[in-house]
C-alpha positions as CSV (number, residue, x, y, z in Angstrom):
1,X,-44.3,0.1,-17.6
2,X,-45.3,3.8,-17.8
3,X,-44.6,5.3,-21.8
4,X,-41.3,7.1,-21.8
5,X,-43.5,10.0,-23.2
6,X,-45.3,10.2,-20.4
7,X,-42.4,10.8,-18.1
8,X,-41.1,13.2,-19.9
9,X,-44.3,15.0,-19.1
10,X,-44.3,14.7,-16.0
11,X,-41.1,16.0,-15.9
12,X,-41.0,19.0,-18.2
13,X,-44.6,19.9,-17.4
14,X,-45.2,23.6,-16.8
15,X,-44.2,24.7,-13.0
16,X,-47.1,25.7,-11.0
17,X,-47.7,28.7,-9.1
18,X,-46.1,28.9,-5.9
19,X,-47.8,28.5,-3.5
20,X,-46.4,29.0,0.8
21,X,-47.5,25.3,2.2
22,X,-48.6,25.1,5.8
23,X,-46.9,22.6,8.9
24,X,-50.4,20.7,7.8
25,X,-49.1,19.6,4.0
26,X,-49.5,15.7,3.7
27,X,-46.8,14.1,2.2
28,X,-49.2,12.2,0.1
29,X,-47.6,10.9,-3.0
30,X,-45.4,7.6,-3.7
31,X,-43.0,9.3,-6.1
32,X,-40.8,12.1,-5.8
33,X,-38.1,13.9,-7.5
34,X,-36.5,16.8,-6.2
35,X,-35.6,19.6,-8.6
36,X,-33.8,21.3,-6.0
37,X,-29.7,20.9,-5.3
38,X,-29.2,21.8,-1.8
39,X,-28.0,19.1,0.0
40,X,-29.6,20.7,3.3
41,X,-33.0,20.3,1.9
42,X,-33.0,17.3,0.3
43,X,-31.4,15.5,3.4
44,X,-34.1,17.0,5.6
45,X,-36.9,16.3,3.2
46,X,-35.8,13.0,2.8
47,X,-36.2,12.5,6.3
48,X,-39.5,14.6,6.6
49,X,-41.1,11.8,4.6
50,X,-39.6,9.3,6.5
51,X,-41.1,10.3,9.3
52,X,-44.3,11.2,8.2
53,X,-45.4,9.1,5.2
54,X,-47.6,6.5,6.1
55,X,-45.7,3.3,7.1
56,X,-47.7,1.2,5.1
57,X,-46.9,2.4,1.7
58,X,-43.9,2.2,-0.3
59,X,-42.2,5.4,-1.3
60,X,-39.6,6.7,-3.6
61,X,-37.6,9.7,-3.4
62,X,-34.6,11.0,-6.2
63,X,-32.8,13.7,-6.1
64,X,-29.1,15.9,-6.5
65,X,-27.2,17.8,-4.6
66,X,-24.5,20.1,-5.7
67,X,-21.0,19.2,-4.1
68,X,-20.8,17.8,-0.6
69,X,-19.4,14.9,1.8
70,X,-22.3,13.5,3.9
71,X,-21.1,10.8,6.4
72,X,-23.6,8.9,8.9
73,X,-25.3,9.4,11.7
74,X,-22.8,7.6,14.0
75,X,-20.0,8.8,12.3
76,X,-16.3,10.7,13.3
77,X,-15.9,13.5,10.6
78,X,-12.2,13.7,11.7
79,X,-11.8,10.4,10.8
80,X,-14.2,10.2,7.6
81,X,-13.6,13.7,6.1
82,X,-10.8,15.1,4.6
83,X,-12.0,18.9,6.5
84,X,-8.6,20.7,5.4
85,X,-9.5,19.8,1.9
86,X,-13.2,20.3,2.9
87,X,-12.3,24.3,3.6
88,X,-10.1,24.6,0.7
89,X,-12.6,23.8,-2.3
90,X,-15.3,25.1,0.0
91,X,-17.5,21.6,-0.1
92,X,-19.2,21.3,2.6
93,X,-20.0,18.1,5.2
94,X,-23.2,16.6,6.4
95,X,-24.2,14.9,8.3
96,X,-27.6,12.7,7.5
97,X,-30.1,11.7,10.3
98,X,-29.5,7.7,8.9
99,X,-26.4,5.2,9.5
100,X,-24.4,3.7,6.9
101,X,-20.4,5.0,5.9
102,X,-19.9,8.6,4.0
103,X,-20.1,9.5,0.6
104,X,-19.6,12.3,-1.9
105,X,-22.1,14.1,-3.2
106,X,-22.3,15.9,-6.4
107,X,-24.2,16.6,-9.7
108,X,-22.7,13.3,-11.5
109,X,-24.6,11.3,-9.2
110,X,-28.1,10.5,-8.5
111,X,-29.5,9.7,-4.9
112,X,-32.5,7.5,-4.4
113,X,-34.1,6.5,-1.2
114,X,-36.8,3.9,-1.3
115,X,-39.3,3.6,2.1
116,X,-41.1,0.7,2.8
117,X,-42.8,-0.8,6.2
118,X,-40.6,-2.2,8.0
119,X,-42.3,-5.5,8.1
120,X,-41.6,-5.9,4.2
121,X,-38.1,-4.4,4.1
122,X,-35.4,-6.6,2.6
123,X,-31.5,-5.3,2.3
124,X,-31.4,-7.6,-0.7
125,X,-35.1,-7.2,-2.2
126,X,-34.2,-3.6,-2.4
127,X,-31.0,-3.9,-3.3
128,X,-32.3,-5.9,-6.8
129,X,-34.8,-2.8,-7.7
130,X,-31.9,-1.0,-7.6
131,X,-29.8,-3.7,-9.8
132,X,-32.8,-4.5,-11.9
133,X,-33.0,-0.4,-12.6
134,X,-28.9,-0.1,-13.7
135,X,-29.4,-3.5,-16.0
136,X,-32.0,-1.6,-17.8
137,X,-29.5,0.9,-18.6
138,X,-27.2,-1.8,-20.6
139,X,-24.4,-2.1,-17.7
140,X,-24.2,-6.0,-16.1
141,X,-24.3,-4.5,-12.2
142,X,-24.7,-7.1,-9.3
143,X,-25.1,-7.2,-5.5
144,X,-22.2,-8.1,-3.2
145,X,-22.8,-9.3,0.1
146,X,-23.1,-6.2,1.7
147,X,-26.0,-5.4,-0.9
148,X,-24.2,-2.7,-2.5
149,X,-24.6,-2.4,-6.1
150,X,-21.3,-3.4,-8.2
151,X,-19.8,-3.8,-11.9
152,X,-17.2,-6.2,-11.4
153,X,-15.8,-5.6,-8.1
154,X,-16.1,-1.9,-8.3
155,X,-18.6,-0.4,-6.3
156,X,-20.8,2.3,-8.1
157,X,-23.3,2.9,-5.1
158,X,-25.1,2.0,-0.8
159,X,-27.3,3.0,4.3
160,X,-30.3,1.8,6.1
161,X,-32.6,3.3,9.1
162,X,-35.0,1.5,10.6
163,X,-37.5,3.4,12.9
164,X,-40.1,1.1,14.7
165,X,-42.3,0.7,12.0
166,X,-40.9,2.3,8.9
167,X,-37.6,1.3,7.3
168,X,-35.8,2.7,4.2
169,X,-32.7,1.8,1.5
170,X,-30.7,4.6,0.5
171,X,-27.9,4.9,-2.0
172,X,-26.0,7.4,-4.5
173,X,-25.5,6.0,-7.8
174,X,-22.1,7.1,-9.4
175,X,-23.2,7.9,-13.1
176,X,-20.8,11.1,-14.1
177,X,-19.1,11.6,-10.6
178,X,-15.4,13.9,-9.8
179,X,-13.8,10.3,-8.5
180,X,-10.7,13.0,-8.3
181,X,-12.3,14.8,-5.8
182,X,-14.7,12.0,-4.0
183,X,-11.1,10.4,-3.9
184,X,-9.7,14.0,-2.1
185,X,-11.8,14.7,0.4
186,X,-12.6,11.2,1.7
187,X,-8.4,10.3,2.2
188,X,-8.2,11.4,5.9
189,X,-5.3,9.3,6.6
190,X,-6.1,8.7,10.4
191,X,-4.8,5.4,11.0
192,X,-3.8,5.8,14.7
193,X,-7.6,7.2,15.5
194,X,-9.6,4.8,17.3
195,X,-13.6,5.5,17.4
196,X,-16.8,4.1,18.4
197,X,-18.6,5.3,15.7
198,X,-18.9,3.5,12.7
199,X,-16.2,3.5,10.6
200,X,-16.6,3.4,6.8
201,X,-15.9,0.7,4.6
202,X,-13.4,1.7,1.8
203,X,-14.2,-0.2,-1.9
204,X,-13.1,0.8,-5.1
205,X,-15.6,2.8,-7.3
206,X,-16.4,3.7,-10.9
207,X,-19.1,5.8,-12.5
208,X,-21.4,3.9,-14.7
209,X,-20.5,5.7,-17.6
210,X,-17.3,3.9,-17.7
211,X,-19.1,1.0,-18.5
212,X,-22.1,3.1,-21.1
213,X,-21.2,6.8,-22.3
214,X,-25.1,7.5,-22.7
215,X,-26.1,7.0,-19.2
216,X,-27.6,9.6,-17.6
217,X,-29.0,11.3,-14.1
218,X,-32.1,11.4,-16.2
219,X,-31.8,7.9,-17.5
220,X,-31.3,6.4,-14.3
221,X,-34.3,8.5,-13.1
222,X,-36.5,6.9,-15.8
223,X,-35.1,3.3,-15.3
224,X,-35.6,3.7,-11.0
225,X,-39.2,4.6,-11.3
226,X,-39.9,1.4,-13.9
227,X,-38.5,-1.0,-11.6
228,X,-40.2,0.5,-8.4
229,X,-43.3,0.6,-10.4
230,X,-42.5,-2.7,-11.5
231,X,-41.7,-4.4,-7.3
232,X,-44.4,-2.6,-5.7
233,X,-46.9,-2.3,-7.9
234,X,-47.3,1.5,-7.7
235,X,-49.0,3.5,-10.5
236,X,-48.8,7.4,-9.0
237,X,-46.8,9.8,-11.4
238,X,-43.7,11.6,-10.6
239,X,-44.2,14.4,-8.2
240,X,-41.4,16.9,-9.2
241,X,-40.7,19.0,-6.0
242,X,-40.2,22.1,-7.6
243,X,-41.3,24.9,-4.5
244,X,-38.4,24.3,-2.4
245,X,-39.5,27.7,-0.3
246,X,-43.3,26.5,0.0
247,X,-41.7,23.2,1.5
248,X,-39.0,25.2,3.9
249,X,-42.1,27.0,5.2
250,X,-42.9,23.3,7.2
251,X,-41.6,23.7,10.4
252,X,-40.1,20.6,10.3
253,X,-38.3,21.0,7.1
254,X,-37.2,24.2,8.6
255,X,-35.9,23.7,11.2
256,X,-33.9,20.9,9.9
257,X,-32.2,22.2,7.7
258,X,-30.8,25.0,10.5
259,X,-30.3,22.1,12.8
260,X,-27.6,20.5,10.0
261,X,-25.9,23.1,9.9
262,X,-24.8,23.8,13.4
263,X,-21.7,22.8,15.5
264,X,-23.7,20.7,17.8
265,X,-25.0,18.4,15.0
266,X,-21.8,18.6,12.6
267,X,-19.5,17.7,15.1
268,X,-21.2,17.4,18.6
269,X,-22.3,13.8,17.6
270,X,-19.5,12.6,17.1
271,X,-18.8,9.5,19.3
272,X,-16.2,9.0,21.3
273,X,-12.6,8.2,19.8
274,X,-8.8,8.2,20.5
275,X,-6.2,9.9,18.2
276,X,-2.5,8.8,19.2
277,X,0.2,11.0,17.6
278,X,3.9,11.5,17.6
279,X,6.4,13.7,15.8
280,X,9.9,14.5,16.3
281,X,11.1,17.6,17.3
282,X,14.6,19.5,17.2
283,X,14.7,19.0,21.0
284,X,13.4,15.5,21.0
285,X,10.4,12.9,20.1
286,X,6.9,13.1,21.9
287,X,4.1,11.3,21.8
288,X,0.6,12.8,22.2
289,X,-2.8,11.0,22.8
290,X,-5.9,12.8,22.7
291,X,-9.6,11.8,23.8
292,X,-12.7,13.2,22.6
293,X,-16.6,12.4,23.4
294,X,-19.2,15.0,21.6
295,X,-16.5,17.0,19.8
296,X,-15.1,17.8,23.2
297,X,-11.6,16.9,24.7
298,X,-11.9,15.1,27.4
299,X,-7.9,14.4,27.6
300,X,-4.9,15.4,26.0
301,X,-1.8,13.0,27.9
302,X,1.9,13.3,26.6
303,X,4.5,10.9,26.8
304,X,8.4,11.7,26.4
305,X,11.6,10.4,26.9
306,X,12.9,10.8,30.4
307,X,15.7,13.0,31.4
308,X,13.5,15.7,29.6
309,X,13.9,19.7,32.1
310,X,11.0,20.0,34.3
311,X,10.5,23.3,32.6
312,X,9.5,22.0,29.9
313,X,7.2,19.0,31.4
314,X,5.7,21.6,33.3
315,X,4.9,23.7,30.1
316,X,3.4,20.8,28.4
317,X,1.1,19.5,31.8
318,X,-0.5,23.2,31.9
319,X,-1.0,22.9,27.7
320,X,-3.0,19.7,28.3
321,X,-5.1,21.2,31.4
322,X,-6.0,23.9,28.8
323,X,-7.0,21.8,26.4
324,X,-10.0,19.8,28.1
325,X,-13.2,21.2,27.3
326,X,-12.2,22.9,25.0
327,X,-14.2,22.0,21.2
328,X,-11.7,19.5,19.4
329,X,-10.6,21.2,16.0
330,X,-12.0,25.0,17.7
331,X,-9.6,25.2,20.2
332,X,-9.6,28.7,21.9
333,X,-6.8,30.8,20.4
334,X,-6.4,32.1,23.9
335,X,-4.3,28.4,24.4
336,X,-1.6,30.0,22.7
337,X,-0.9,32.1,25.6
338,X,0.2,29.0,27.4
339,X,3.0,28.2,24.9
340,X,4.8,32.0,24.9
341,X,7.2,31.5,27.6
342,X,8.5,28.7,26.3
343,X,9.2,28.1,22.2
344,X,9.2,24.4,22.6
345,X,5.7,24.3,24.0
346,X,4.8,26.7,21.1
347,X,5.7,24.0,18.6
348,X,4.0,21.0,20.2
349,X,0.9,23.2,20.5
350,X,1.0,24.6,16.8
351,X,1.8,20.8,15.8
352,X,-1.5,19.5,17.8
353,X,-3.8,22.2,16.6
354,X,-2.9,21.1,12.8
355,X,-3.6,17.8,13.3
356,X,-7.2,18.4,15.2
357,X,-7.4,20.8,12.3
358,X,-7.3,18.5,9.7
């Protein structure tokens, strides 16, 4: 086990120059932990080294980011996100290159990723190093038998991706975390949307300084890299990634991060899904079922009790011609056009752009 000294100086050593890095940088080292916070970086570094470590050694990557919601790869963020909150506190969501259900991502937690060939990788082997690291801390954490990491029954971290012959584990470790606002921005309360994508699996969770006030992101840090150490038999130190900009000048890296942030990752991934609505109006109930596929209404079909005017069945037909093709949640405002002859259509369309809307 590496002297808790030495850690410490391999964490608080002196920053070196900077220095701009070219597409050519290797990314030779088994340890790493990012000093930098943004979410867009570490996501896309994370999967830099993925895909261009060598397969056959084991790596290990921690890091923080300041707030966000990142949900899967196969993921529907109208279903998983919480996006009216998400615009209100201004916390953004991601979405990560890997599968596996969303979390919340902010300083009181600690992210770890650990690659391995995919020949050697185990759920459950990597599941312990993780286990083995939080025991070291003084809190009794187990597996369950979806190899997430527990206290009790209380989840305080778990995603896999598997790419022909490289494979890695990653989790976010709750040590400090806002559960107030984790618990926020992932209530979406989407019962009646059906989608292909993977759905998230709701558990309870805890930070782990419910169960020990003195642990810490640096703590955890300490403990991760003894018990990967400890499995793998790795000796490198701790590469601290301090030159975020020298990394963003790899195309790769820069690129990705752009590519996260755009319309046709965020939410033109999503898979297809089915969101069935109804409200009652002064004029009557109506019943509204709308399809998407790529963030892009395919359908929008209405369903109301007969004996309704053709006037207004008529209104509502044209309002569901406008709709497809039209980017679900960015409807063009030029739809409300459609509704200004009649004040009935106004309120059905004002009552479906809230609900894409949040």
């Amino acid at each position: 086990m590496l002297p808790v000294r030495t850690f410490r100086r391999c964490l608080l050593r002196r920053a070196p120059p900077v220095r701009r890095f070219s597409s050519r940088v290797e990314p030779d080292h088994s340890i790493y932990l990012s000093e930098s916070t943004d979410p867009y970086f570490n996501l896309t570094f994370e999967d830099w080294l993925f895909r261009h470590k060598s397969p056959e050694k084991p790596l290990l990557l921690l890091y923080r980011d300041s707030p966000c919601v990142v949900i899967g790869r196969n993921q529907n963020p109208w279903k998983e996100v919480n996006l009216r909150a998400s615009r209100q506190t201004g916390i953004p969501f991601i979405r990560r290159h890997s599968g596996g259900g969303t979390v919340y991502h902010d300083l009181g937690n600690t992210n770890f990723s650990i690659h391995l060939p995919r020949a050697a990788f185990d759920r459950h082997a990597t599941a312990q190093v993780v286990m083995k690291a939080v025991r070291a801390m003084g809190v009794d954490a187990n597996v369950n038998e979806r190899n997430d990491i527990c206290v009790g029954k209380e989840k305080i971290c778990s995603a896999y991706k598997i790419v022909k012959d490289r494979a890695y584990h990653h989790g976010t470790m709750l040590i400090s975390t806002r559960l107030d606002t984790l618990g926020e921005l992932l209530r979406s309360n989407k019962d009646t949307m059906e989608t292909r994508g993977v759905a998230s699996v709701r558990s309870p969770v805890c930070n782990l300084q419910q169960y020990h006030a003195h642990v810490s992101h640096e703590g955890f840090v300490q403990a991760m890299v003894d018990a990967f150490r400890q499995e793998y038999g790795v000796h490198d130190e701790v590469h601290a990634v301090r030159d975020m900009d020298g990394y963003q000048s790899i195309e790769y890296i820069r690129q990705g991060m752009e590519v996260l942030k755009t319309w046709d990752w965020a939410f033109g991934q999503t898979p297809e899904f089915t969101y069935k609505i109804k409200k009652n109006f002064t004029w009557g109930p109506l019943e509204a079922e709308l399809r998407s596929k790529h963030g892009i209404i395919l359908s929008c079909t209405f369903t109301h009790p007969e004996g309704e005017e053709s006037t207004l069945w008529q209104g509502l037909e044209a309002l569901a011609r406008r709709l497809e093709g039209e980017r679900y949640g960015s409807v063009n405002d030029t739809v409300a056009s459609l509704a200004e002859s009649d004040g009935r259509v106004a309120d059905v369309w004002t009552w479906l752009r809230s609900e894409m809307d949040s």
